[in-house]
C-alpha positions as CSV (number, residue, x, y, z in Angstrom):
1,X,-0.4,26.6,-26.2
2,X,-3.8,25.1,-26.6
3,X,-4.6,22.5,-27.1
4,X,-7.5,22.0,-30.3
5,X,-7.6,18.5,-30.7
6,X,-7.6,16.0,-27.9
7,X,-8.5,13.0,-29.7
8,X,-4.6,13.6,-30.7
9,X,-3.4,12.4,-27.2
10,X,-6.3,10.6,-25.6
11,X,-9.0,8.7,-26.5
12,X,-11.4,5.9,-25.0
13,X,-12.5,3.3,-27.0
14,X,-15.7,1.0,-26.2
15,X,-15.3,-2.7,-27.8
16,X,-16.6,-6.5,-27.1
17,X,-14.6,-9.0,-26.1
18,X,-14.0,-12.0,-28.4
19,X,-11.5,-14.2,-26.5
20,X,-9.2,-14.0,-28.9
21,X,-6.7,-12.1,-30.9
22,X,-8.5,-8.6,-31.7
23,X,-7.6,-4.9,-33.3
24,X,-8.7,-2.3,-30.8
25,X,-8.9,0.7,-33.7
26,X,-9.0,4.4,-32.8
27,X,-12.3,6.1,-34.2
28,X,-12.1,10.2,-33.3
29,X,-10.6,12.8,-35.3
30,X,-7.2,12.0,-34.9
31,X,-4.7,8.6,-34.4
32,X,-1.9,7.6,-32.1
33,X,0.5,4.9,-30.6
34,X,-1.0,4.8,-27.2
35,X,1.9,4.6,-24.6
36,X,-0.4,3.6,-21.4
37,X,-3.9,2.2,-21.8
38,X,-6.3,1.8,-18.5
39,X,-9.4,-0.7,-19.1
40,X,-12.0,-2.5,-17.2
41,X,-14.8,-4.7,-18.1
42,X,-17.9,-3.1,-18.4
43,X,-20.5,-5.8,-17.7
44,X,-19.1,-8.1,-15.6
45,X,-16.4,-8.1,-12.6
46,X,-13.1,-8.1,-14.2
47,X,-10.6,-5.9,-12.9
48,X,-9.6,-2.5,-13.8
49,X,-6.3,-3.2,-15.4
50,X,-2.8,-0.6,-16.8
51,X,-0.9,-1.2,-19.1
52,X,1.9,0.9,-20.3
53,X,4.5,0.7,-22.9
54,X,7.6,1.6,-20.7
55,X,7.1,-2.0,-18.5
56,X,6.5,-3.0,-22.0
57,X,3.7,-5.4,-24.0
58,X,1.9,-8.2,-21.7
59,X,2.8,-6.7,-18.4
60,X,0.0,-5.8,-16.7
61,X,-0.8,-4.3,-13.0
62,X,-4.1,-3.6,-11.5
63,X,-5.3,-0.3,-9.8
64,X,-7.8,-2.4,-7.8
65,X,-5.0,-4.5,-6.2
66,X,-1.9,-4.6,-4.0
67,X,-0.5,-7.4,-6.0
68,X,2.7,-7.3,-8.2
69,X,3.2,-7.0,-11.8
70,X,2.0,-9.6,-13.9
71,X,2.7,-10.8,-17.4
72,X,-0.5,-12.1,-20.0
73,X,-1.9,-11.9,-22.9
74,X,-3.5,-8.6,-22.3
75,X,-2.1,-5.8,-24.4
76,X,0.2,-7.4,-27.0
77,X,1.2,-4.6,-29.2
78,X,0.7,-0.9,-29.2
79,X,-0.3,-0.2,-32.8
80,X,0.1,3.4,-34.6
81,X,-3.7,3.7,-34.6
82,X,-4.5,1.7,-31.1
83,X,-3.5,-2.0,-30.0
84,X,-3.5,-5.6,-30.1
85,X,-5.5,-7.5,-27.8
86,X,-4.8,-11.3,-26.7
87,X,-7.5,-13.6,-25.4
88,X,-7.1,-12.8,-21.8
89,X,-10.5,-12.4,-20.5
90,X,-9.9,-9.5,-17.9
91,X,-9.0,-6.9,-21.3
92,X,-11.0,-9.5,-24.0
93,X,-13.6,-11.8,-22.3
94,X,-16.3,-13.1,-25.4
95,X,-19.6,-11.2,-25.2
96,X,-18.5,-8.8,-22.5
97,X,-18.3,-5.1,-22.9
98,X,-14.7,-3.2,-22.0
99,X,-13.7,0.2,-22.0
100,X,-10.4,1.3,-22.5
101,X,-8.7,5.0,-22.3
102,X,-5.6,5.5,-24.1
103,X,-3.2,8.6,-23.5
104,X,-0.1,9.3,-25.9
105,X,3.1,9.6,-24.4
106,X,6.8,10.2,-26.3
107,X,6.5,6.8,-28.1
108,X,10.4,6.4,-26.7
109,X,12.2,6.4,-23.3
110,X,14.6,8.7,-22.1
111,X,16.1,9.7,-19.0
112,X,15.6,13.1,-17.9
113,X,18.0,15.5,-16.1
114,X,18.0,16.4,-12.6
115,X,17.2,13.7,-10.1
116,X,19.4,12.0,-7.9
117,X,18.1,8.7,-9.1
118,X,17.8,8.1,-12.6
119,X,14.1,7.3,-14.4
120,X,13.2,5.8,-17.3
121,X,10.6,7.8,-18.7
122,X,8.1,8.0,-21.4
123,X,7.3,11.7,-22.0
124,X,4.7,14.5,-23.8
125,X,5.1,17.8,-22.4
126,X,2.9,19.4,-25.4
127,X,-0.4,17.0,-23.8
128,X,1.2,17.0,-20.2
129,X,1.7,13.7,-19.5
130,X,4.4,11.3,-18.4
131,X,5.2,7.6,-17.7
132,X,8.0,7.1,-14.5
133,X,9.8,4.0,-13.9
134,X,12.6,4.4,-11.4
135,X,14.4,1.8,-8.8
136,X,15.1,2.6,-4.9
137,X,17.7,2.7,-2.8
138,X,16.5,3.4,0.4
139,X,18.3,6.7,0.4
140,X,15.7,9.4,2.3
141,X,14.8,12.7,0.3
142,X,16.0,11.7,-3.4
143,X,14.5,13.0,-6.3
144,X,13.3,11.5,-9.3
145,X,12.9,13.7,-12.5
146,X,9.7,13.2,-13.9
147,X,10.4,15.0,-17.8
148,X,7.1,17.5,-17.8
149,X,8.7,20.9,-17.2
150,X,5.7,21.9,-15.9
151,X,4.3,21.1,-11.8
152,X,2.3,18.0,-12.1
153,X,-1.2,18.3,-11.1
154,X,-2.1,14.4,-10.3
155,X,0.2,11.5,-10.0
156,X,-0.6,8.0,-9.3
157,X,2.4,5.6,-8.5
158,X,3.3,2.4,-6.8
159,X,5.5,-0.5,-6.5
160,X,5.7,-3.0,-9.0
161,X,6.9,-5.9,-6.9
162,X,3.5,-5.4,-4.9
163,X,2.0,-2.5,-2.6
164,X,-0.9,-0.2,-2.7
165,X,-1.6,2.7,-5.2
166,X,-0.8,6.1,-4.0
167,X,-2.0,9.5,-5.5
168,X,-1.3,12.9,-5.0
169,X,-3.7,15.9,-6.6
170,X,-4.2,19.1,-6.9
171,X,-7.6,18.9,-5.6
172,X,-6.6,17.7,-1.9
173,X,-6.2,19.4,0.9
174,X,-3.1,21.9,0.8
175,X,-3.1,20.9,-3.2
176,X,0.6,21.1,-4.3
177,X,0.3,24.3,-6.4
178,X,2.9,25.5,-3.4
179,X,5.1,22.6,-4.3
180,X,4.5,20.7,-1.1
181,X,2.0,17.6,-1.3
182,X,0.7,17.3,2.5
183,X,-2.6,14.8,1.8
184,X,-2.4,11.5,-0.4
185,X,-5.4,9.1,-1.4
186,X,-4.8,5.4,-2.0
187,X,-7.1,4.5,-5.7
188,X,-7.7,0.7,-3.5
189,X,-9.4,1.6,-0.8
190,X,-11.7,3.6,0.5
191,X,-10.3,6.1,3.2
192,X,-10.5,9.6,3.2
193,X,-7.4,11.4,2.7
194,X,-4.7,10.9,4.9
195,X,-0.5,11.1,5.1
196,X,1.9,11.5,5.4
197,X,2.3,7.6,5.4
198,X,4.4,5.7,7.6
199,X,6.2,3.7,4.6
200,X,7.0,7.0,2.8
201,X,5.4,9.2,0.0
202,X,6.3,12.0,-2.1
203,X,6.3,15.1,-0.5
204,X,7.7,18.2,-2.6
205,X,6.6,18.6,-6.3
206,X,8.3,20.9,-8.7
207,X,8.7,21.6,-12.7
208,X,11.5,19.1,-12.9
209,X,11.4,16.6,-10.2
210,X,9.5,14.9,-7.0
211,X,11.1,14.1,-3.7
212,X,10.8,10.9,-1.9
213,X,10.2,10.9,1.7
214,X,10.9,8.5,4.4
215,X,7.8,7.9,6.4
216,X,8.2,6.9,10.0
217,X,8.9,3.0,9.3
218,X,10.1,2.5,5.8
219,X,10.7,3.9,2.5
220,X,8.6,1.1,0.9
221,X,6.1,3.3,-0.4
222,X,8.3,4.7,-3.0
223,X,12.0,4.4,-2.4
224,X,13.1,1.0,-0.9
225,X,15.9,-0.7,-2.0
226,X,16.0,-2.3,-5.2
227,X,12.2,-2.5,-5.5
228,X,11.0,-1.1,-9.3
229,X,8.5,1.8,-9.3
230,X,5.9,3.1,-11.8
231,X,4.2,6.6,-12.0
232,X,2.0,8.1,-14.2
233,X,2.4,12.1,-14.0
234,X,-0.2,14.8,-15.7
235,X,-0.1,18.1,-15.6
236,X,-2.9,21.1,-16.7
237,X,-3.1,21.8,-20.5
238,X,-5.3,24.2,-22.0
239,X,-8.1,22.8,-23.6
240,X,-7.4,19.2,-22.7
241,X,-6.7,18.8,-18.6
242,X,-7.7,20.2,-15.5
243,X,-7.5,19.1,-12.3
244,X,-9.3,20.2,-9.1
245,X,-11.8,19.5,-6.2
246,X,-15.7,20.2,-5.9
247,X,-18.0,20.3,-2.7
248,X,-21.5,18.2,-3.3
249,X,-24.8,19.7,-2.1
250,X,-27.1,16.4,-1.7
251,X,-29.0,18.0,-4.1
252,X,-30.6,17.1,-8.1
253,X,-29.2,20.5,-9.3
254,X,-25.0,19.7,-8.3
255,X,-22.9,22.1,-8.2
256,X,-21.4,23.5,-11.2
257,X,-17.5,22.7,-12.2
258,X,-15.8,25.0,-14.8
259,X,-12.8,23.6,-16.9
């Protein structure tokens, strides 16, 4: 299936802040309830911020940051054409520019079958794309089932009580096309890729679930006990994802990156 319309699952809206109550509306060819909604200030030095309609309105967590979840008055309602902001200056400072990209997911929860520890996910196989919440228990090698039935090709998760942001891609070395994820990137900082990592990681990928792995300290990465997790899963659609690597060449004319 291909996708013909992408505006119908993801779309990024430009807007200035007001400090105060504002209507983020949707403007492309088509409208949704966003499920998860990444922003960032665009002209000045508020952080990049996620929120996502599984942890649920006002709770907000920060992909430039190892602190924990937060609750304000960022993102107070998800609205069937976009969403409501509050006066929080990071998502809605007066004057200031902000972006914001908003992806669809199932507009519910569920819990998909297959894991051995059960997720509360939000879930659109037809755009490829999935929100994970689960909670450890420190059990080495569980899996968590993610709801894509389809290999996801980039997933970014962390814990919500505090840690840094993980990610696993297609594009690294080894990519997980084989169902085995060997390199992982951290989004807040800025080494190379690396793993596996001593506090654990996921390390096998498939069509229904993920594995968690016990590094060689802790689980704390992604499976300790009775800490919360988020993850945000995508897989390749046609005509709306792909996900891959390039080589750069120093050079004016870059190299060229087919979709």
């Amino acid at each position: 299936l291909t996708i013909e319309d992408g505006s119908a699952f993801m779309q990024t809206r430009l807007y200035t802040g007001i400090s105060g109550t504002q209507t983020i509306i949707q403007s492309e060819n088509s409208t949704f309830q966003p499920d998860f909604i990444w922003g960032k200030q665009r002209t000045g030095a508020q952080e990049p911020t996620i929120f996502d309609a599984v942890r649920g309105t006002t709770k907000y967590i920060q992909t430039n940051s190892t602190a924990a979840e937060a609750t304000q008055s960022g993102v107070t309602a998800f609205n069937s054409n976009g969403f409501e902001l509050g006066s929080w200056a990071v998502m809605n400072q007066s004057s200031n520019n902000h972006v914001a990209s908003q992806w669809l997911a199932g507009n519910a929860t569920s819990t998909p079958s297959g894991g051995d520890i059960a997720t509360t996910c939000s879930v659109n196989q037809t755009a490829g794309f999935s929100i994970v919440s689960w909670q450890g228990n420190n059990t080495n090698e569980q899996t968590i089932a993610h709801g894509l039935g389809a290999t996801p090709s980039w997933i970014i998760y962390r814990k919500r009580e505090g840690s840094q942001w993980f990610v696993q891609h297609a594009g690294l070395t080894g990519g997980i096309a084989n169902g085995t994820s060997t390199k992982q990137l951290i989004i807040d900082g800025t080494d190379d890729e690396g793993g596996p990592f001593s506090g654990g990681y996921i390390d096998t990928i498939g069509s229904t679930t993920v594995r968690l792995k016990r590094g060689s300290s802790s689980m704390n990465n992604c499976n300790a006990s009775g800490d919360n997790y988020i993850g945000y899963f995508w897989c390749e659609k046609p005509g709306f994802s792909k996900f891959g690597s390039y080589e750069g060449n120093d050079n004016d004319n870059g190299p060229y990156i087919p979709l």
